[in-house]
MIFINU-893143 format. One line per field, with one value per residue: residue number from 1; residue in one letter; z, x, y of N, C-alpha, C in turn. Coordinates in steps of 0.05 Angstrom, whole numbers. Layout:
i: [NUM_...] $
aa: [A_...] $
n.Z: [Z_...] $
n.X: [X_...] $
n.Y: [Y_...] $
ca.Z: [Z_...] $
ca.X: [X_...] $
ca.Y: [Y_...] $
c.Z: [Z_...] $
c.X: [X_...] $
c.Y: [Y_...] $
END
This chain:
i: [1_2_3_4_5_6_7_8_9_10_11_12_13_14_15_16_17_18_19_20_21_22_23_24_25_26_27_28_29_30_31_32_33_34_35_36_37_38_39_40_41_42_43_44_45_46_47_48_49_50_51_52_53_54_55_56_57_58_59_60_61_62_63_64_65_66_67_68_69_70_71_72_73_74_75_76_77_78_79_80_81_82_83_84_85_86_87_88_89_90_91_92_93_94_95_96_97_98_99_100_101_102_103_104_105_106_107_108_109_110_111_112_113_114_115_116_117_118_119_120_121_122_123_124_125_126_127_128_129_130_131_132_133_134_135_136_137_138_139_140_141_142_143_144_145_146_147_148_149_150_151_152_153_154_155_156_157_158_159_160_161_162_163_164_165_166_167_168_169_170_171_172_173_174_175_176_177_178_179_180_181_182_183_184_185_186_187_188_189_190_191_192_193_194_195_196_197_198_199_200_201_202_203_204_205_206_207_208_209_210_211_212_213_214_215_216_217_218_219_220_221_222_223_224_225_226_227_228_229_230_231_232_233_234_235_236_237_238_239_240_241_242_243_244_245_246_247_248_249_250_251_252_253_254_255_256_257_258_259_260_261_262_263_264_265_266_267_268_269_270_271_272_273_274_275_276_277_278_279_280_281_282_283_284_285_286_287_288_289_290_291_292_293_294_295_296_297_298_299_300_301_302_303_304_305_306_307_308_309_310_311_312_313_314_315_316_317_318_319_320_321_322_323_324_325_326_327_328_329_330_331_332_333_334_335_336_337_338_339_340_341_342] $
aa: [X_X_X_X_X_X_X_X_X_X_X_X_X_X_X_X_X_X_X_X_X_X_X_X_X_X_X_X_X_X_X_X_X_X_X_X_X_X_X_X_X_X_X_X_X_X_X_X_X_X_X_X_X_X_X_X_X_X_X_X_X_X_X_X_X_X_X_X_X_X_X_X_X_X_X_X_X_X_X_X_X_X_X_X_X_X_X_X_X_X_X_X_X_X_X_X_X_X_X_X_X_X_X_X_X_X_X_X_X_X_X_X_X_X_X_X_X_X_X_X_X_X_X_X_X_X_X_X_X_X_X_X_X_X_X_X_X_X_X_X_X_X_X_X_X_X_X_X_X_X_X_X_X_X_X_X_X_X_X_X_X_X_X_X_X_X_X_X_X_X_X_X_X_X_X_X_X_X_X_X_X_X_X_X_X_X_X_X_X_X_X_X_X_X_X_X_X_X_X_X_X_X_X_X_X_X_X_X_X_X_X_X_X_X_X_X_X_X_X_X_X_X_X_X_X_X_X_X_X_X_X_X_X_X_X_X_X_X_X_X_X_X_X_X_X_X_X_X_X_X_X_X_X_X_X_X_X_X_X_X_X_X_X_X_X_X_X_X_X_X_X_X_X_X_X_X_X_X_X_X_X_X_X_X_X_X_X_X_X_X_X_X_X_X_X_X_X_X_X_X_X_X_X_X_X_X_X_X_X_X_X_X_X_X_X_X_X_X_X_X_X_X_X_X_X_X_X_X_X_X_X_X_X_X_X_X_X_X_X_X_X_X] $
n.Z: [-296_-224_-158_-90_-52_3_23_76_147_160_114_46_-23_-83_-143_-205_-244_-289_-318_-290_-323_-332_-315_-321_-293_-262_-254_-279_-231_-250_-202_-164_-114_-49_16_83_136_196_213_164_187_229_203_170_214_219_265_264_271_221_180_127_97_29_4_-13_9_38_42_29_-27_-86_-154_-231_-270_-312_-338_-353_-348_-359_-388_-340_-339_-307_-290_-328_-369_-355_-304_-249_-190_-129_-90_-49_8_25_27_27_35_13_15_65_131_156_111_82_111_99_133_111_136_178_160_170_140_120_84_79_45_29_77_77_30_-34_-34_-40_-47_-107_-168_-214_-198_-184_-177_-157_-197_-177_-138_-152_-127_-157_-169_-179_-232_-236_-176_-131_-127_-87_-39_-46_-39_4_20_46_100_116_115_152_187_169_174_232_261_247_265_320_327_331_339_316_354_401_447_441_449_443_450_435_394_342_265_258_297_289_240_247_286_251_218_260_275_226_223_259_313_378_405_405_430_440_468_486_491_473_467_408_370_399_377_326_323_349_309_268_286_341_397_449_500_544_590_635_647_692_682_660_671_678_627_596_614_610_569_562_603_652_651_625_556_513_470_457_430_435_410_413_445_491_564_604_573_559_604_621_580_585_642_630_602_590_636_601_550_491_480_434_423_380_369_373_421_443_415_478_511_562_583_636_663_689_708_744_717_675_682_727_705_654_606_540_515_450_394_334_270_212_156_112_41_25_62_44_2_10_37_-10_-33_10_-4_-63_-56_-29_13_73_36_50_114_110_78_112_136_96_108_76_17_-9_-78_-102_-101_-52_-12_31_64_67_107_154_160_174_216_259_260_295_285_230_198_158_118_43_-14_-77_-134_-186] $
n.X: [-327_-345_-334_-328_-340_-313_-338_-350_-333_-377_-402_-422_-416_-427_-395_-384_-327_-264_-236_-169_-107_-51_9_83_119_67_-3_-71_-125_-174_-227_-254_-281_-287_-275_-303_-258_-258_-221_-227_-280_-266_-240_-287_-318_-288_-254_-200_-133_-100_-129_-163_-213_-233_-246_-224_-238_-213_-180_-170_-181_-193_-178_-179_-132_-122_-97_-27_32_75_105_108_127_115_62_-5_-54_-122_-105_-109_-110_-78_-68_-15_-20_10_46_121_175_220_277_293_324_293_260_312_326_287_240_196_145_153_170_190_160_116_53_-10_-57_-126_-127_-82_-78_-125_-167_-181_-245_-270_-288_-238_-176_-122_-45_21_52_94_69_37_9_-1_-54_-81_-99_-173_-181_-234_-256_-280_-253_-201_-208_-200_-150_-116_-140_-118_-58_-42_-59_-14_33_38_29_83_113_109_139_120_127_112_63_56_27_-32_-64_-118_-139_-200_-245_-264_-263_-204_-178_-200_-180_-115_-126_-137_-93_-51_-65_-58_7_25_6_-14_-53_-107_-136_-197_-207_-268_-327_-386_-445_-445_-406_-380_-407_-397_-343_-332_-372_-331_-293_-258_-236_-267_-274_-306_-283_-285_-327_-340_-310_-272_-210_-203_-208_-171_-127_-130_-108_-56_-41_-40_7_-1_4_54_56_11_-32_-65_-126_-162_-160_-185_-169_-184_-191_-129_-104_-120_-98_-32_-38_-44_3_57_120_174_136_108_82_39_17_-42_-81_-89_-100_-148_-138_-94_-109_-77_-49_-58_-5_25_74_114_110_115_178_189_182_200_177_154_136_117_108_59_60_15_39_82_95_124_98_46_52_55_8_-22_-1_-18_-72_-79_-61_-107_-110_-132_-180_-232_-248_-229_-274_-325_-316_-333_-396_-429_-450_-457_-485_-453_-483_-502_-468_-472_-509_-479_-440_-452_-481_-437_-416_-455_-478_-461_-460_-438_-371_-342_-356_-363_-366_-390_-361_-359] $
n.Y: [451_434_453_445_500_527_573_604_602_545_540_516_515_494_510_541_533_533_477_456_476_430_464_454_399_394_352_338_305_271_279_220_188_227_222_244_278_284_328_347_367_407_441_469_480_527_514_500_526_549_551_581_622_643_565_512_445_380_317_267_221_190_185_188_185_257_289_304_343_333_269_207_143_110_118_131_168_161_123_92_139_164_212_250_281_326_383_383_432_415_423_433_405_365_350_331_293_246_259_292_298_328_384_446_483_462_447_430_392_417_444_489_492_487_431_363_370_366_372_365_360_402_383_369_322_292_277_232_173_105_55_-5_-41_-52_-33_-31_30_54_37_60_103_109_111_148_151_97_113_141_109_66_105_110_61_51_82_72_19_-27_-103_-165_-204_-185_-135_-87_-35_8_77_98_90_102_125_121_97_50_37_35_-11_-48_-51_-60_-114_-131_-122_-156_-164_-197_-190_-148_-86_-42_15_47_94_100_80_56_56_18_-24_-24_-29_-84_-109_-110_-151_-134_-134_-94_-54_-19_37_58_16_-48_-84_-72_-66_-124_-149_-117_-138_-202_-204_-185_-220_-195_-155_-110_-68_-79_-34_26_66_142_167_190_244_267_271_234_182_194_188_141_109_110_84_32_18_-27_-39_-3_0_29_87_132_188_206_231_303_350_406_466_506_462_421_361_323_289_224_221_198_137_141_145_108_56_61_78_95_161_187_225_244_262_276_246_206_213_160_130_135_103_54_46_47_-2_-36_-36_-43_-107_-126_-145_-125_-108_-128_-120_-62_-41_-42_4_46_76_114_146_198_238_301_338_346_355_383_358_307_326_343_298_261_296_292_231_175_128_126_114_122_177_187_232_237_251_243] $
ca.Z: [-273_-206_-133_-63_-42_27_23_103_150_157_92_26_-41_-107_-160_-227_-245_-307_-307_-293_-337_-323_-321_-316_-260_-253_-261_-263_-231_-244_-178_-160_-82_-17_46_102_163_228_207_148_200_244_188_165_236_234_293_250_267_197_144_112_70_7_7_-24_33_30_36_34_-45_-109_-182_-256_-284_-329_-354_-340_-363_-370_-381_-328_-351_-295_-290_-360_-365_-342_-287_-224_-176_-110_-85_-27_10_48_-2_38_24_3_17_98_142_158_81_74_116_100_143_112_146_200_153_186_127_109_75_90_27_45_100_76_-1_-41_-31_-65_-52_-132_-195_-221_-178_-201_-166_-162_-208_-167_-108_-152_-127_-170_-151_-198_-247_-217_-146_-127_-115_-56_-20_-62_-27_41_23_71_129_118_107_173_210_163_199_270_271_236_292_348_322_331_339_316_386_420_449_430_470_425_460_420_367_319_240_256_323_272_218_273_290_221_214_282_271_200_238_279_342_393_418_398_448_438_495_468_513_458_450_374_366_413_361_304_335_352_291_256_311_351_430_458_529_560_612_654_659_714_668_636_685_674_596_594_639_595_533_572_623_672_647_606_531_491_451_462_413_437_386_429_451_522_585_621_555_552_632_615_565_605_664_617_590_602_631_574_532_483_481_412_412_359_375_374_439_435_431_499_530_568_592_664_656_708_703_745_712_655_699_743_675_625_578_523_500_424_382_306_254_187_143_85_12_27_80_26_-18_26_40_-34_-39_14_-19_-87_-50_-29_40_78_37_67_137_100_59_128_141_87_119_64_2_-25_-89_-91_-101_-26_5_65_84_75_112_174_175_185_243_275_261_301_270_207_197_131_87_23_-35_-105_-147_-215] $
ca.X: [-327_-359_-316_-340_-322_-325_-345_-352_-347_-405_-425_-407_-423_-420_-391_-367_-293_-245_-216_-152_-88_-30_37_110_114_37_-24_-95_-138_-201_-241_-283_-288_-269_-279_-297_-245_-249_-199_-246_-302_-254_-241_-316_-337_-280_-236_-178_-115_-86_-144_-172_-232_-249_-221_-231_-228_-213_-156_-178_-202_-179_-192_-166_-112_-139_-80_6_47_108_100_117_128_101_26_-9_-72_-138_-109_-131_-92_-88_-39_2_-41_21_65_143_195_240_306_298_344_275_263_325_325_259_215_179_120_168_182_178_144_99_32_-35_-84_-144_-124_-62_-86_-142_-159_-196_-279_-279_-285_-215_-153_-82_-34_50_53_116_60_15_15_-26_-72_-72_-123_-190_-177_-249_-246_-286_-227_-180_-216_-199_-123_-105_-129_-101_-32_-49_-45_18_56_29_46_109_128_103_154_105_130_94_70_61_-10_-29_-82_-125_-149_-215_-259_-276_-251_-176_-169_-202_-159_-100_-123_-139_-61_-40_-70_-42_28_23_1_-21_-79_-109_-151_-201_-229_-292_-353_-404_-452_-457_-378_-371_-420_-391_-319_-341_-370_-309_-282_-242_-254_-275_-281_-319_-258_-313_-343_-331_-301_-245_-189_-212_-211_-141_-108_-132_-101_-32_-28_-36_27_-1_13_76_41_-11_-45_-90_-136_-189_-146_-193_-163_-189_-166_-92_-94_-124_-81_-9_-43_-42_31_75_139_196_129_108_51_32_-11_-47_-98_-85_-118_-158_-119_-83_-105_-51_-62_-37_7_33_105_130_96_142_208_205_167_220_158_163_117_112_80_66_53_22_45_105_102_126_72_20_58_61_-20_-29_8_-45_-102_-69_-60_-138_-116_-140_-207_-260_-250_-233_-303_-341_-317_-349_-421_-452_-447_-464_-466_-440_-504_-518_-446_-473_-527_-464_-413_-473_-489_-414_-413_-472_-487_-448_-464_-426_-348_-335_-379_-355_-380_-383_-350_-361] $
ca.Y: [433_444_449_449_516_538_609_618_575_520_555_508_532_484_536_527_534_522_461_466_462_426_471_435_381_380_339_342_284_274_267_199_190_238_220_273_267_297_349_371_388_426_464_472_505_553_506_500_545_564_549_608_619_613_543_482_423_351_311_234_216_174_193_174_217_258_297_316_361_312_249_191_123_92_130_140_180_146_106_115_144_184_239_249_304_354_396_396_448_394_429_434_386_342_333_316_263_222_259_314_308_346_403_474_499_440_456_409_391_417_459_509_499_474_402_343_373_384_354_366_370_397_369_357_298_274_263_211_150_93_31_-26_-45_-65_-33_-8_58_62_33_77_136_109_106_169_147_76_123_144_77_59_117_109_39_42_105_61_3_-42_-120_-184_-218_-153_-133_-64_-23_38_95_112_61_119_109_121_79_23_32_21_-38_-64_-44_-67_-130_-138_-125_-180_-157_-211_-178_-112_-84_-13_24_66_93_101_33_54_56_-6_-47_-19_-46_-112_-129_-114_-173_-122_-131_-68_-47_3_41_62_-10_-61_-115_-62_-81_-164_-146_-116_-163_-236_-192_-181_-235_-171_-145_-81_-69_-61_-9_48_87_155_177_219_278_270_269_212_172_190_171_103_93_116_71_9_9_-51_-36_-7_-2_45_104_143_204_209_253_324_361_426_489_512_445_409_334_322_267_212_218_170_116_138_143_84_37_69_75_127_173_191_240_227_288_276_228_216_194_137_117_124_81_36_39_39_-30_-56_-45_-63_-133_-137_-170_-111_-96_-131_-94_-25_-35_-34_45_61_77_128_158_228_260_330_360_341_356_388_343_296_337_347_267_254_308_279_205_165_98_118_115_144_188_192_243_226_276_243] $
c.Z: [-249_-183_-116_-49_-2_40_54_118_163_137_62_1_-67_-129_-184_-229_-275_-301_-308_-313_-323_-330_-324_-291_-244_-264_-251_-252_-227_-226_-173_-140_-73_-1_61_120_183_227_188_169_218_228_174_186_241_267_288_251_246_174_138_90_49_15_1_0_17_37_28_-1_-61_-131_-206_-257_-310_-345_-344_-364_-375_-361_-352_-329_-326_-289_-324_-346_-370_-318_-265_-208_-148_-105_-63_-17_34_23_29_16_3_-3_54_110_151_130_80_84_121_124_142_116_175_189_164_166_113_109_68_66_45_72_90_44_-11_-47_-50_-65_-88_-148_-209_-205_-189_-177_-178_-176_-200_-135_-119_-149_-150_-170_-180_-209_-234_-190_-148_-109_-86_-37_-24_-41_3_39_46_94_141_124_133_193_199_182_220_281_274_261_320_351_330_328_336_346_400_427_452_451_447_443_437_399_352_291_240_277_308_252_227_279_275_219_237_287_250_205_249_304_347_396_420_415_439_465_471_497_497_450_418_365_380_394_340_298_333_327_261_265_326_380_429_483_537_583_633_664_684_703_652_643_669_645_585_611_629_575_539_587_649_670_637_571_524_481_442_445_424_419_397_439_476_542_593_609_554_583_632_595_578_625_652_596_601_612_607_555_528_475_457_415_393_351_384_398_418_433_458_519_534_578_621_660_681_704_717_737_680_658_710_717_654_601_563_516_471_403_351_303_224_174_115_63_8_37_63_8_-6_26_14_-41_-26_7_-46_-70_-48_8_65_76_47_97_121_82_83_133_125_92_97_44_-6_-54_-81_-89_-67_-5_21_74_93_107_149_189_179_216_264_283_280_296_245_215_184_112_62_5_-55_-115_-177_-232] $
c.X: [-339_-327_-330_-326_-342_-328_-334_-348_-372_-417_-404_-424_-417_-422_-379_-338_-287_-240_-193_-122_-58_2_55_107_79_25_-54_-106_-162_-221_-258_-294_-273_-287_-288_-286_-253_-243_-220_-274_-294_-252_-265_-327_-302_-261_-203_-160_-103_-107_-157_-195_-230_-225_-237_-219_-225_-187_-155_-198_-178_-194_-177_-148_-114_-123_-50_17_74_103_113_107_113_60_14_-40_-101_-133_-108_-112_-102_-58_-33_-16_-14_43_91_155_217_270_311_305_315_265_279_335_294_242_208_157_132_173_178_164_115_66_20_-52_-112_-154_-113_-69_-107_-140_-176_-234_-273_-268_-262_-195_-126_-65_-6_50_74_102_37_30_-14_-32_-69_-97_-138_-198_-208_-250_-265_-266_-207_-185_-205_-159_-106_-107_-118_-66_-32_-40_-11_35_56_33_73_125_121_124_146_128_112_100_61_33_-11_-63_-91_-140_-176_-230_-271_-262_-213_-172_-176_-185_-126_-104_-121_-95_-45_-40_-50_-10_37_21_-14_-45_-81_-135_-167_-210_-254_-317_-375_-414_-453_-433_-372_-378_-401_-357_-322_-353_-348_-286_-264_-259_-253_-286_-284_-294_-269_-325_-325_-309_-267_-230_-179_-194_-175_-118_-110_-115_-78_-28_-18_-8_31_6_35_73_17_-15_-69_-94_-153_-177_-166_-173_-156_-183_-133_-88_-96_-107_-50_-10_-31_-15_45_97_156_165_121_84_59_13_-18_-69_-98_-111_-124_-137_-116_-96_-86_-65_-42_-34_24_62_120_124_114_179_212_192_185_208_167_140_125_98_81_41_41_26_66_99_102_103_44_23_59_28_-33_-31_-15_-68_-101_-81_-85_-129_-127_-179_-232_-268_-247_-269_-326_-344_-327_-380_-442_-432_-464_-464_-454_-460_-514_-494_-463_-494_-504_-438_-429_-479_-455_-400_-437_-490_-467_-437_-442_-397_-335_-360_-362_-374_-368_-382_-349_-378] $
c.Y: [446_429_464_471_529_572_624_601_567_529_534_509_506_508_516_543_526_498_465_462_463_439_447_430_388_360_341_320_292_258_244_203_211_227_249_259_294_324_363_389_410_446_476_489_518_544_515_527_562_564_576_602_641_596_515_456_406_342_280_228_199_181_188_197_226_270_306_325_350_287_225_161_102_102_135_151_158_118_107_118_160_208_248_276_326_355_397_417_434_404_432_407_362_333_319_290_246_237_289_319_328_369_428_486_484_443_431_416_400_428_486_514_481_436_386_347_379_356_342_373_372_397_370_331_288_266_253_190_126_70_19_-27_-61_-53_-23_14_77_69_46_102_130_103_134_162_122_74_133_123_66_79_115_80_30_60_88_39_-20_-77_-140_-194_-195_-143_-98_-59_6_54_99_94_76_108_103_99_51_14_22_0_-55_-66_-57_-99_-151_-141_-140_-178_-178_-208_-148_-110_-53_-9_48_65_93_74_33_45_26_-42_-38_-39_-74_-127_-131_-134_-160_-137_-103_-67_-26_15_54_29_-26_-77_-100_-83_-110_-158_-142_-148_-195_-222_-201_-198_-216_-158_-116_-91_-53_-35_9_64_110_164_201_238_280_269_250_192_168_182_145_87_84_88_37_3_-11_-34_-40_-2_26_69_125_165_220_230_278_351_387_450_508_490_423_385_343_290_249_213_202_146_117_138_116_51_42_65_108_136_193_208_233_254_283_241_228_198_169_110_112_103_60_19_29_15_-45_-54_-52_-93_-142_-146_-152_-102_-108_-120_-71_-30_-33_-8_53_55_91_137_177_239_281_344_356_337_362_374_321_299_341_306_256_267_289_251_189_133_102_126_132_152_201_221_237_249_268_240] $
END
């Protein structure tokens, strides 16, 4: 088999490998789609706090199951599946209560251990989840960051009726809305400064408002009935973002950040605007088991995939990861770039 190894970083290497075999409580899957996220390029130039090279990236793919070490009556081998991408401890007091994406020891696919760049992936076979006959596996590939918006809505406590405000119209602030939408939010609003990101938005039917333009203010204020929004999502980890967002909270309403600043930068934050408003602010880590199963179910259903099939912008084989892994850093037109791994 062949895996995308990252020798150095910005240096990635297609090598061959064993495939691997499945001990007790594993499984292998055999790779179709990944995605690159965000997070993989941080760790590609060397941003990334804990990753280490060599190291197999990825965290965002779907592939058949190609072999387990003990059977499980609900997965059989060739059907397609994906896999929960953070290993918990699963004995620490945040395991044990349903949220081990909180665990103090909690290890990141694709970050802390080898992730889905490769042909064959072994894997905890108590973290496959599996898509229904038919799903195409484009959309299969995009089940992480769909697992993404499931937690970040479900932590925001989102209400049908409720007008929601996104910091950011990149692939995650879309997938949020797709999700925010699907929720029953009233009116989902993005801010974005990029005209490539603003089209890209819009013809997914999002509004999108420039927070720089003249017309923001106007824009927010028909959404809310000049009241602000229940519920704030930042995605851009900027500045002048998490102020625009803060600015635009309803009274009592709720702010999410989702976007992880640079390291040792602090936001300066309005604080009475959260004292005398009794708005909250929220942070959201990760994602749990559950949340993918959850994402799984909506793209089982289909009612989702015709927006999720727009993020995907390009495909790669593997023989041309890094031209891939380069046009996802620097195109701004595309959403998701996949590589084909089979």
């Amino acid at each position: 088999m062949k895996k995308l190894l990252l020798t150095d970083w910005k240096k990635v290497q297609l090598v061959e490998a064993p495939i691997p075999e499945p001990g007790p409580g594993q499984a292998v899957v055999r790779i179709k789609y990944a995605g690159i996220c965000g997070s993989d390029l941080h760790v590609f130039d060397g941003k990334h706090p804990s990753a280490t090279v060599p190291l197999v990236m990825g965290h965002e793919a779907c592939g058949q199951l190609y072999a387990i070490h003990d059977p499980r009556g609900d997965i059989q081998v060739g059907d397609l599946v994906c896999a929960h991408t953070i290993k918990p401890c699963r004995s620490c007091e945040a395991c044990n209560t349903g949220r081990e994406n909180l665990c103090a020891d909690v290890k990141i696919m694709g970050t802390n251990f080898d992730g889905v760049f490769t042909q064959y992936l072994l894997v905890e076979a108590n973290r496959l989840i599996k898509f229904a006959p038919g799903v195409d596996e484009k959309l299969a590939a995009l089940v992480e960051p769909l697992t993404v918006a499931v937690h970040d809505v479900r932590r925001s406590g989102l209400r049908p009726g409720e007008n929601v405000l996104i910091g950011g119209a990149g692939p995650i602030g879309l997938v949020i809305a797709m999700m925010a939408k699907f929720s029953g939010a009233a009116h989902v609003v993005l801010t974005e400064i990029d005209p490539t990101r603003i089209g890209l938005a819009r013809d997914l039917g999002f509004t999108v408002a420039d927070p720089t333009g003249e017309d923001f203010d106007r824009i927010c204020a028909q959404a809310t009935d000049g009241e602000g929004f229940e519920r704030v999502f930042e995605i851009t980890s900027v500045q002048s973002s998490f102020t625009t967002c803060v600015s635009k909270l309803k009274k009592g309403g709720v702010m999410l950040q989702v976007g992880m600043p640079p390291a040792g930068k602090q936001f300066q934050l309005d604080i009475n605007k959260i004292i005398y408003s009794e708005c909250e602010l929220r942070g959201v880590r990760h994602h749990t088991m559950n949340d993918m199963q959850c994402a799984a179910k909506i793209i089982n259903s289909g009612v989702l995939n015709e927006q999720l099939s727009k993020l995907v912008s390009a495909v790669y084989p593997m023989e041309q990861s890094m031209e891939a892994l380069e046009r996802a850093r620097s195109d701004k037109s595309v959403l998701r770039v996949l590589i084909d791994f089979s």
